[in-house]
N, C-alpha and C positions, 0 to 999 in steps of 0.2 A: 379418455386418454388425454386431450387437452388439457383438464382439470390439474393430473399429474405432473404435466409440462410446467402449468404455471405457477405452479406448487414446489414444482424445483429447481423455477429459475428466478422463484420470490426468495427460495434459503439460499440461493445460489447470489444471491444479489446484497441480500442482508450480512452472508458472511464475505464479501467484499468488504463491503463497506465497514464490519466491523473490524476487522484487521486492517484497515485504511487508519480508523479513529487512535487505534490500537498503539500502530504505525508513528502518527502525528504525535500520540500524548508520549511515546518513547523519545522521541526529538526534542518535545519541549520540557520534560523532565532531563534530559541529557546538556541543554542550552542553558535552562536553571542552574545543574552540577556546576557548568562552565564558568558561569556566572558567579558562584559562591567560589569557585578557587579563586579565582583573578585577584576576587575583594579579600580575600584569606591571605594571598599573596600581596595584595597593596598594603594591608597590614602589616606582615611580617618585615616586608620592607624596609615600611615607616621605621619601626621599633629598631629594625637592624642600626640605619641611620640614624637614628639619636642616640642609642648606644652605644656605636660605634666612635660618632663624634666628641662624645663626654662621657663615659661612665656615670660622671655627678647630675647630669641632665638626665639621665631615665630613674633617678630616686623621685620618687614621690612620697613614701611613709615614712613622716617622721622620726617611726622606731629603728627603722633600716639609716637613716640618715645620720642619728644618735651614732648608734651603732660605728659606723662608718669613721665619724668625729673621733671615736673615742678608740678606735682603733688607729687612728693618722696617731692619736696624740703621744699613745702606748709606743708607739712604734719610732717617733721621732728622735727615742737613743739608738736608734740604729737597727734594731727589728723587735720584731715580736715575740716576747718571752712569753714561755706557756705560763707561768704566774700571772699575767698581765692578761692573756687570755684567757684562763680560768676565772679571774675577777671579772674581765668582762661582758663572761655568757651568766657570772653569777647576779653581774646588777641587770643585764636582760631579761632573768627569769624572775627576780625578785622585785624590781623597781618598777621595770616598763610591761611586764605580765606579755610576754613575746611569747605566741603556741607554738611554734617552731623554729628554736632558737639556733640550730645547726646552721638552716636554709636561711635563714637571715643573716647568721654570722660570714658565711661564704659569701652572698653576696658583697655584703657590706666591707668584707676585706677584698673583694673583685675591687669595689671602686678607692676603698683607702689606696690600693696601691697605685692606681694613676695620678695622687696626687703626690706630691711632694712637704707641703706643708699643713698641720691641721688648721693653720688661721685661715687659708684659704677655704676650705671647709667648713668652717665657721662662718664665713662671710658667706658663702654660695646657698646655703642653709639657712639662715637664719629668718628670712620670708617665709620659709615653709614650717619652723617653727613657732616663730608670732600668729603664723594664721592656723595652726591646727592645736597650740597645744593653750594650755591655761597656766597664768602666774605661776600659780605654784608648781605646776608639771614644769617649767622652765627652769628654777631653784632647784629641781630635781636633776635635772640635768647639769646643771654646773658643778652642783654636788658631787653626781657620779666621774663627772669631769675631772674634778680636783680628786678624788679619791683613787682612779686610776692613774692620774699625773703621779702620783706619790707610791701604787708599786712597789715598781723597783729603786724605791730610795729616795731620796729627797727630787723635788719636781727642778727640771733645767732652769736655765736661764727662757728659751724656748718655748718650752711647758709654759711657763707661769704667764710669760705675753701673751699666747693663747688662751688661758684661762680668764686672762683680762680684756683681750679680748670677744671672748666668747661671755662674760660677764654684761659688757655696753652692748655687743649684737642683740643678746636676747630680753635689753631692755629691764634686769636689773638694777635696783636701788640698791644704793651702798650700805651697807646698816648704820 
């Protein structure tokens, strides 16, 4: 009868103990959870805040940035003609090979609209263009540049300083 006894208060002690372990590892898988919001949360923060401060401060790809440029520029007669925007989702899909040129183009017209001028956009940009694209991908751009300034009709007064400016930012030779 002893035998019995100790024999069931060895599984009586073991199942303690392992719902104790059980217990513990649910608290430190639960503290983990916590642990991954917070930084999930410091995150989204971060991002809120720089996007919130600048639209132009959370581009980082210079195809979205293009984009952006050339929508200020379109739009500097006063808005955005679907002409204008049908050429400029055409040199996104043909020129710049953008796989998803919808969700680029929305963004990229999120941040065209917080600015006011495209030379400022030029200027704000043009660091992240010299350092991610190559000579020729630059000429490519100004290209697209001058061929959407022309659109809707001859390029402004406006247009064309932008285009000259965006010419000296990205470090073009004059032919």
């Amino acid at each position: 009868m002893h035998i019995v006894a100790a024999i069931l208060s060895i599984l009586g002690a073991a199942a303690f103990w392992f719902y104790r372990m059980r217990a513990a590892g649910q608290a430190l898988s639960e503290v983990g959870d916590a642990a991954q919001h917070l930084r999930g949360a410091y995150r989204r923060k971060r991002f809120r805040n720089k996007a919130e401060s600048s639209p132009v401060a959370a581009v980082d790809d210079p195809a979205a940035a293009a984009t952006a440029f050339l929508i200020s520029l379109a739009a500097s007669r006063g808005s955005l003609t679907p002409d204008a925007e049908a050429a400029i989702k055409a040199q996104m899909e043909s020129v710049m090979a953008v796989p998803n040129v919808e969700d680029v183009f929305v963004f990229a017209r999120w941040v065209a609209d917080h600015v006011h001028d495209p030379g400022d956009l030029s200027l704000r940009f043009s660091k992240l263009w010299i350092g991610h694209l190559q000579p020729a991908e630059r000429a490519d751009l100004y290209d697209m540049a001058s061929r959407i300034a022309a659109v809707d009709g001859e390029p402004t007064d406006l247009q064309i300083g932008c285009l000259r400016a965006l010419h000296v930012r990205l470090g073009l030779t004059r032919p």
